[in-house]
C-alpha positions in Angstrom: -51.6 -221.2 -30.3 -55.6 -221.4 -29.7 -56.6 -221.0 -26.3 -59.5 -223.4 -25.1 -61.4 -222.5 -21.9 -64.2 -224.8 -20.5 -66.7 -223.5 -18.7 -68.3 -225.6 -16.0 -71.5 -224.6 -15.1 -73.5 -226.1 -12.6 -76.8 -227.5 -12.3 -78.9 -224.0 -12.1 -77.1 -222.9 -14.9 -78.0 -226.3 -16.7 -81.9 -225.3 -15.2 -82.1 -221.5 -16.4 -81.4 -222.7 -20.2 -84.9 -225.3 -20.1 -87.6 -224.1 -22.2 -90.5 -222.3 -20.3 -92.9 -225.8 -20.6 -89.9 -227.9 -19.1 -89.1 -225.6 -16.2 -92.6 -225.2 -15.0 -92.5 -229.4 -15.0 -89.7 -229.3 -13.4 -91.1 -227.2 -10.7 -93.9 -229.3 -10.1 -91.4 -231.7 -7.5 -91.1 -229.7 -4.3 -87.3 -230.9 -4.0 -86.5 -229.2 -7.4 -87.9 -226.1 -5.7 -85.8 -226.1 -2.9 -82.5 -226.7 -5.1 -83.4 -223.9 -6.8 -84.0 -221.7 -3.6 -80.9 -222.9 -2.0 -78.6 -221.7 -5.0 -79.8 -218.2 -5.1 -78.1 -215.1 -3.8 -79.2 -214.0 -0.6 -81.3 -210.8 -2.0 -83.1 -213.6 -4.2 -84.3 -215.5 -1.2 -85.1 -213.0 0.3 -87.4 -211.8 -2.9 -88.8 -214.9 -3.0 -90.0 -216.1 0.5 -91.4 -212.4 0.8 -93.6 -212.7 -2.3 -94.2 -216.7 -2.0 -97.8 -216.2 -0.7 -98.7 -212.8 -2.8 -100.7 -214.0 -6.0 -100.6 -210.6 -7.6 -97.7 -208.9 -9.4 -95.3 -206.4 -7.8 -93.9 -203.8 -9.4 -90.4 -203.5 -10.4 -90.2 -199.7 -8.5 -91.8 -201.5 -5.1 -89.2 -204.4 -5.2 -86.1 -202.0 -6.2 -87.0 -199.8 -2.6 -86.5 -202.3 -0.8 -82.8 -202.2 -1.0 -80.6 -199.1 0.0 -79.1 -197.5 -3.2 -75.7 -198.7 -2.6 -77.0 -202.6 -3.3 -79.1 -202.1 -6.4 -75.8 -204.1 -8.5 -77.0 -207.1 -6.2 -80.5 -206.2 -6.2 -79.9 -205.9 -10.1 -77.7 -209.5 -10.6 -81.2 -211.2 -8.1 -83.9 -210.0 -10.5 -82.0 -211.1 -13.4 -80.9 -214.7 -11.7 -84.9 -215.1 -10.7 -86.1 -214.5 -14.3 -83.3 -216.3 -16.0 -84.6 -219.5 -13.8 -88.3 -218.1 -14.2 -89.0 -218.1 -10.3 -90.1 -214.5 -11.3 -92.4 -214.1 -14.8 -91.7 -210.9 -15.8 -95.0 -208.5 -17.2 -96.1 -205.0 -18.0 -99.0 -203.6 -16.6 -101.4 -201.4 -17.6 -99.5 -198.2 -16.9 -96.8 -200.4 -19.3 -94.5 -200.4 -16.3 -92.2 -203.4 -15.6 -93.9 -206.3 -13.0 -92.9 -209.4 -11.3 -94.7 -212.2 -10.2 -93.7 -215.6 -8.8 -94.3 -218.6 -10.7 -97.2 -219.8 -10.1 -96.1 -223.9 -10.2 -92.7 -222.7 -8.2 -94.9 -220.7 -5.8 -97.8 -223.8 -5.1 -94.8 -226.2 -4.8 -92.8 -224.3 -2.5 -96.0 -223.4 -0.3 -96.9 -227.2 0.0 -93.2 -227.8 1.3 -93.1 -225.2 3.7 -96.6 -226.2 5.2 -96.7 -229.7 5.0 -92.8 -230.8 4.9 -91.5 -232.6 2.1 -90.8 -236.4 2.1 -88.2 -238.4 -0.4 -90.4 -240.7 -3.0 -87.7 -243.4 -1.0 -86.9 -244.0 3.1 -83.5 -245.4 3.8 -83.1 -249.2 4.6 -83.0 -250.9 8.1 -79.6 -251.7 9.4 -80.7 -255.1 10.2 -81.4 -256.1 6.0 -78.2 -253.7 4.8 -74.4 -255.4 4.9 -72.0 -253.2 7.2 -72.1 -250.2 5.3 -68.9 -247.7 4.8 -68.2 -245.2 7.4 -68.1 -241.9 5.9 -64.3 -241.9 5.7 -64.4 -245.3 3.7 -67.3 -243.6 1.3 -64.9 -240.3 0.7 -62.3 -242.4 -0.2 -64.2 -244.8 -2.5 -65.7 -241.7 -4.1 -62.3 -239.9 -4.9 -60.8 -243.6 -5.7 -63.7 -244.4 -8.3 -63.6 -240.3 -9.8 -59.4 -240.7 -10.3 -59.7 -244.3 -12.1 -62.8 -242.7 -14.5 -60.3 -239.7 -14.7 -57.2 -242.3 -15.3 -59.1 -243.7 -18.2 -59.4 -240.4 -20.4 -55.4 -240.1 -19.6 -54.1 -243.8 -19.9 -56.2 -246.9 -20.3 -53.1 -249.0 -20.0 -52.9 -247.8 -16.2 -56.8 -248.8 -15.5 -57.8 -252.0 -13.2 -58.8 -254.1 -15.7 -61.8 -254.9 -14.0 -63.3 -251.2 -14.5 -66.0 -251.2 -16.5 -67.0 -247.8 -18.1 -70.5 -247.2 -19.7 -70.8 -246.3 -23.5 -72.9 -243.7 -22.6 -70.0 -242.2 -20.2 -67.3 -242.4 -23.0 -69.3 -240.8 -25.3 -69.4 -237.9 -23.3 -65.3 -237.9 -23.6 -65.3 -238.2 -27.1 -67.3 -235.7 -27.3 -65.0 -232.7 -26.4 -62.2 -234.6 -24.5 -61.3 -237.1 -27.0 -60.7 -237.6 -30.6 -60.4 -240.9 -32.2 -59.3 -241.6 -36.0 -59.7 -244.5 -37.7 -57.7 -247.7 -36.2 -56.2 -245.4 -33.8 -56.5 -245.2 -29.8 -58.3 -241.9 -28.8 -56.4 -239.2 -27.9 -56.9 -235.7 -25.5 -57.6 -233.2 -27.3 -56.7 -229.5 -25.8 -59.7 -229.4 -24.2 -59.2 -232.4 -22.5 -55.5 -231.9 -21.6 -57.4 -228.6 -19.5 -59.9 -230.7 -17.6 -57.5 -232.7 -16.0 -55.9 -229.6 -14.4 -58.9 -228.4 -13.3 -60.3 -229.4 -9.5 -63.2 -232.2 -8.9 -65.7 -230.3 -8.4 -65.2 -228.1 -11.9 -64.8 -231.4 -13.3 -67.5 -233.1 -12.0 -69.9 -230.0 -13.2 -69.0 -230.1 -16.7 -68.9 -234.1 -16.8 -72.4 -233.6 -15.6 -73.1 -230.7 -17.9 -71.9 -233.0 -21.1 -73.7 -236.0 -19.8 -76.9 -234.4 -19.4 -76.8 -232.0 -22.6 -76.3 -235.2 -24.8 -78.9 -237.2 -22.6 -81.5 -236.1 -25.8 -79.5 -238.4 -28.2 -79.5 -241.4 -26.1 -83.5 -241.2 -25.6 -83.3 -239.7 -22.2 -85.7 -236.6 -21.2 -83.1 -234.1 -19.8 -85.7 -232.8 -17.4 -86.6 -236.0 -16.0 -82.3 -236.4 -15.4 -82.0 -233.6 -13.8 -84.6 -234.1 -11.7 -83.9 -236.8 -10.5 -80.3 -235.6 -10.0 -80.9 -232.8 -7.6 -83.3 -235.5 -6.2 -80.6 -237.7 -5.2 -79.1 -234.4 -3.8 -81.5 -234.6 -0.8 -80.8 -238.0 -0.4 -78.5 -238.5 3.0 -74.5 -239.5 2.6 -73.9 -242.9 3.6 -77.0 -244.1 4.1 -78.5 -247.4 2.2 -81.6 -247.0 -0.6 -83.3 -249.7 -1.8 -82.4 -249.8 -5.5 -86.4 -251.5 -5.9 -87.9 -248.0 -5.3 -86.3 -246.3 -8.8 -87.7 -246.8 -12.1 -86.4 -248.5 -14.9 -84.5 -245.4 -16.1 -83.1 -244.4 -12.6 -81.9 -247.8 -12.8 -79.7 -246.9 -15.7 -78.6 -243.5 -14.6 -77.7 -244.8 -11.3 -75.1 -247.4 -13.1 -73.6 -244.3 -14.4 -73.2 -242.5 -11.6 -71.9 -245.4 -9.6 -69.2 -245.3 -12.5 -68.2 -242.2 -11.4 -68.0 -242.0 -7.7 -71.6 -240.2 -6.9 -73.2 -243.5 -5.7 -71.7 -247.0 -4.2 -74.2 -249.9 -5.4 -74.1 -253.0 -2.6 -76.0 -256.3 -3.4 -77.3 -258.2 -0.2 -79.0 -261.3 -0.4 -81.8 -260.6 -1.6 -82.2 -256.8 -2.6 -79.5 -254.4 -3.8 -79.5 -251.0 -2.6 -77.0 -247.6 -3.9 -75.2 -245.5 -1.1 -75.0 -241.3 -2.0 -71.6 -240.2 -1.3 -70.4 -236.4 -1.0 -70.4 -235.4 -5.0 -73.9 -236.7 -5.3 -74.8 -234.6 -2.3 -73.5 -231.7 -4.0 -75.1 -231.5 -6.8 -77.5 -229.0 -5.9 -74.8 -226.8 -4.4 -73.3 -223.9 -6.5 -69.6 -224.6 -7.0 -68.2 -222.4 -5.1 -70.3 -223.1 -1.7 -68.9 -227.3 -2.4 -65.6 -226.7 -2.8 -63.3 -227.1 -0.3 -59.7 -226.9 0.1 -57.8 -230.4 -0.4 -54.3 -231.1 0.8 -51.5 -230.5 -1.5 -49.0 -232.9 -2.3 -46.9 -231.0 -4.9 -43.3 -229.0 -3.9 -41.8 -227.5 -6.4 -37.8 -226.5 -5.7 -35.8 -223.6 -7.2 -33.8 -225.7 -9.0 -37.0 -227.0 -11.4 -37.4 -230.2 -9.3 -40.9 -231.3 -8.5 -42.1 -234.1 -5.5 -45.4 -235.3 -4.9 -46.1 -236.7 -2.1 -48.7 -239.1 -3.8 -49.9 -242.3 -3.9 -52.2 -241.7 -6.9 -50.8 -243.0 -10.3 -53.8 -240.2 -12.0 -51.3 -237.6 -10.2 -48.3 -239.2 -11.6 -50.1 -239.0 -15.2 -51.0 -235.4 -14.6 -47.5 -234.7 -13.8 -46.4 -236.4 -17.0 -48.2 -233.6 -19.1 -46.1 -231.0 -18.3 -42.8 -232.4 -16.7 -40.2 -234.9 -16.9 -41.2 -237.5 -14.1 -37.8 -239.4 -13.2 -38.9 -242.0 -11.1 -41.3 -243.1 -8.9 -41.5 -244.8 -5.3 -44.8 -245.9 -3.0 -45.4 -242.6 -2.3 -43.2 -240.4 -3.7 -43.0 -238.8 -7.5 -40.0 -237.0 -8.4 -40.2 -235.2 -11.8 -38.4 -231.7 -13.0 -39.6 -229.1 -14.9 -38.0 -228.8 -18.6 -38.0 -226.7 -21.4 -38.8 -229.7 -23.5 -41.8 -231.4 -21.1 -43.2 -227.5 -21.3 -42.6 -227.6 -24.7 -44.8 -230.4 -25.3 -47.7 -229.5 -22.8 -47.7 -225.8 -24.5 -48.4 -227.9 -27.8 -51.3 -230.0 -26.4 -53.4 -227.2 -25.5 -52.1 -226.3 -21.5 -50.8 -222.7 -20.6 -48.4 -221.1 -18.2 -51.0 -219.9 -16.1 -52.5 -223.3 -15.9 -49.3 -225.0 -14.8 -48.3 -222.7 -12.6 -52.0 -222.6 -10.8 -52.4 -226.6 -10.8 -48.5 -226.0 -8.4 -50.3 -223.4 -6.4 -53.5 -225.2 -5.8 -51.5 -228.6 -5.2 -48.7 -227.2 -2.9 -47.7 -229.3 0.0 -48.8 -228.2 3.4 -45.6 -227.4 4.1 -44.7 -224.7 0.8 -48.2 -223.9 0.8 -48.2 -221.1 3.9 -45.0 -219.8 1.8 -45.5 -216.6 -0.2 -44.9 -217.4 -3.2 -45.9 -221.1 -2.9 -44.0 -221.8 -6.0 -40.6 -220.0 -6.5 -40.8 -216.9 -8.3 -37.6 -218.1 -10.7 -39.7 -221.1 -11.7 -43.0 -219.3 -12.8 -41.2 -216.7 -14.8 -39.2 -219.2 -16.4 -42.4 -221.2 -17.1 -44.0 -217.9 -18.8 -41.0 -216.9 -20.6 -40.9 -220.3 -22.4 -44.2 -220.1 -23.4 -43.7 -216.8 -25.1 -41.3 -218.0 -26.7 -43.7 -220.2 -29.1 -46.1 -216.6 -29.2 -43.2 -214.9 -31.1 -45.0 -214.9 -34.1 -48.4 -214.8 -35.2 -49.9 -216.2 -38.4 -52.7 -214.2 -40.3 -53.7 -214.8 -43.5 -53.2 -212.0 -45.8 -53.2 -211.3 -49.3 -50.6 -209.1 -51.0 -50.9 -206.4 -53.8 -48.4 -204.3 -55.7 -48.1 -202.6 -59.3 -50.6 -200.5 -58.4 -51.6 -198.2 -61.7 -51.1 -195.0 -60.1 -50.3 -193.5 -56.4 -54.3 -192.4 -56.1 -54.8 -195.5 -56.8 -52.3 -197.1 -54.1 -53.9 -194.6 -51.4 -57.6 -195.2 -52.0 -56.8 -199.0 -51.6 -55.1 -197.8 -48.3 -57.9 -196.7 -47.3 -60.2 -198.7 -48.0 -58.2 -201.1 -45.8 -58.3 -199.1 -42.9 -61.8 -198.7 -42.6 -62.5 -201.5 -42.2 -59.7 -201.9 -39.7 -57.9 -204.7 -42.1 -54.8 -203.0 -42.9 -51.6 -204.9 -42.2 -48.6 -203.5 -43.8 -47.6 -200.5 -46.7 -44.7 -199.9 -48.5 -45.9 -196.2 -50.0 -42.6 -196.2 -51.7 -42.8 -198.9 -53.6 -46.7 -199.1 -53.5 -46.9 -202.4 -52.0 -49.8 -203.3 -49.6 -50.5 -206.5 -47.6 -54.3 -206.7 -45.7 -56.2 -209.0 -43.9 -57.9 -212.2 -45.9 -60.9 -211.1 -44.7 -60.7 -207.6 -46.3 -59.3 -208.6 -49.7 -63.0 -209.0 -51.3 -63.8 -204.7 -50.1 -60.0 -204.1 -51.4 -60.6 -206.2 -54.2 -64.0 -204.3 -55.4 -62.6 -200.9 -54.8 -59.8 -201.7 -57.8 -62.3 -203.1 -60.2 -64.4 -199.8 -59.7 -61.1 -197.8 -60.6 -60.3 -200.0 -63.8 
């Protein structure tokens, strides 16, 4: 069974992969500049703000004494985050030894924000025009509300409000990886897409992002000016209103988007409309592993295979349904178990032991989650020994050769197959020999030479 891993990167990732022109535009908005600084590694800060007002290079030799020997792996994993992002431009000199400088765009942008202070292109509205706004409990909860209906949606459509309304451009991204579709059929998950639900929002939300802004090319849409304007609306404060007037026609568009998936609220008053940042949008221009927090299980999981989520959520009851038997549910209460059959089926779709038994761990109820193990040991091993059960056997495609002319003959062709590590199985008794498909054509030509 194939194994499909998605890797969510996040935004500086997304940034370090621009072309040389793009990146130096990028850096031309202070804001951008500051994203950037804020997701280095310490030792890269540190690089930078001592070299921000140096205009000449620096030698690779200087920079690497300025660390004691036992941190030149992190002095090592700085330089090469700061070229990869081309905050550093990397030279030789004229003794043809290795340089750095800082970007100069980078560098002028950075200076200007340190000096003179740096001001959004937009001020947050007066109380007195805005509607009561959310309290920043009300805007967590809208925000995790609007992520697990846009999450319900790739799972079961049927289970949607009907008055949610996702964006063509937004289920494109799905079909992209997450989805296939045949003709006069309703899409379905693929593997990938049975793996993203068990991963947490923020991994999510970085490779929804990720998809939505590498595919922003074929919908017209200058992925430098998205993601600039997304790390924008990272400085923007939570819960506070923002007159919708102040964004250009594009913003306009990508905000709609956002909205559908729990980064903004958008409020109409009486006479203006205005969008409201919540938490994931204020994240956007933090790393993954600095956002995340720990969120409070729901999920116990019993010796006896039983499962009960505490849970309100019907996304949790659907991500439950992938890999157990759910029995029946009350207001807010699941209760599943965990089958050979319901494991069975998720091993099919594309979800492993591993990731089953970590969505338990990361989901435990605070009151199994202080346990060690958090999920019983019984019920893990049971969970890994069914899945080995369907890795029993393993398909390779082969071809097979016999009546060989002589035993030389049969040998050579042995060999032949070994080096070039394609060998599968040899009978030298009967001369019989099976290789890899890949091989046969090297096999193949070493016979004709011997005819």
């Amino acid at each position: 069974m194939p194994e499909v891993r998605i890797i969510a990167k996040n935004f500086m990732d997304m940034v370090a992969s621009m072309p040389a022109m793009k990146l130096d535009k990028l850096y031309e908005n202070a804001f951008i500049c500051e994203a950037i600084l804020r997701s280095l590694p310490p030792l890269a800060k540190k690089y930078v703000l001592q070299l921000l007002h140096i205009d000449g290079p620096v030698s690779a030799k200087l920079l690497a004494e300025w660390v004691l020997p036992d941190g030149l792996s992190k002095h090592k994993v700085a330089i090469d985050r700061l070229v990869q992002l081309r905050v550093f431009v990397e030279a030789l000199d004229r003794k043809n030894e290795k340089t750095y400088k800082v970007n100069s765009t980078y560098q002028r942008s950075l200076q200007n924000l340190l000096v003179h202070g740096g001001t959004l292109p937009r001020e947050s509205m007066p109380s007195n025009i805005t509607v009561r706004l959310l309290t920043l409990e009300e805007l967590e909860t809208y925000a995790l509300t609007q992520w697990e209906r846009f999450l319900l949606q790739l799972i079961s459509p049927s289970q949607v409000d009907k008055n949610l309304n996702i964006s063509s451009s937004l289920m494109k991204v799905f079909q992209r990886r997450l989805l296939s579709q045949r003709d006069r059929e309703a899409p379905k998950l693929t593997e990938s897409g049975f793996q993203f639900l068990l991963m947490d929002t923020n991994a999510q939300l970085w490779y929804i992002i990720r998809e939505y802004i590498s595919n922003s090319e074929e919908r017209g849409v200058d992925a430098g000016d998205l993601i600039s304007f997304m790390l924008e609306l990272s400085f923007h404060v939570i819960g506070e209103a923002y007159n919708t007037d102040t964004l250009t026609d594009f913003q306009r568009n990508i905000i709609k988007d956002l909205a559908d998936l729990g980064l903004v609220k958008l409020q109409q008053g009486r006479k203006e409309s205005w969008f409201i940042p919540t938490k994931l949008a204020t994240n956007l221009s933090v790393s993954m592993t600095e956002s995340s927090s720990r969120k409070e299980g729901f999920v116990v999981v019993e010796t006896n295979f039983r499962v009960y989520a505490y849970s309100t959520s019907k996304l949790h009851c659907e991500i439950l349904r992938l890999f157990s038997r759910v029995e029946y549910q009350l207001p807010n209460l699941i209760v599943g178990a965990i089958t050979k059959e319901s494991l069975y089926n998720a091993f099919e779709n594309g979800i492993t032991a591993d990731q089953i038994v970590s969505f338990f761990r990361q989901n435990a109820h605070p009151r199994v989650a202080q346990r060690i193990p958090a999920v019983p040991e019984n019920v893990t091993d049971q969970i890994r020994l069914w899945e080995s059960d369907l890795n029993r056997v393993e398909m390779t495609d082969a071809y097979y050769y016999d009546e060989f002319p002589s035993r030389d003959v049969f040998e050579g062709a042995c060999d032949c197959a070994r080096e070039w590590n394609g060998l599968l199985w040899e009978d030298s008794k009967k001369m019989h020999l099976v290789v890899k498909s890949e091989v046969h054509p090297y096999v193949r030509d070493f016979l004709r030479r011997q005819k």
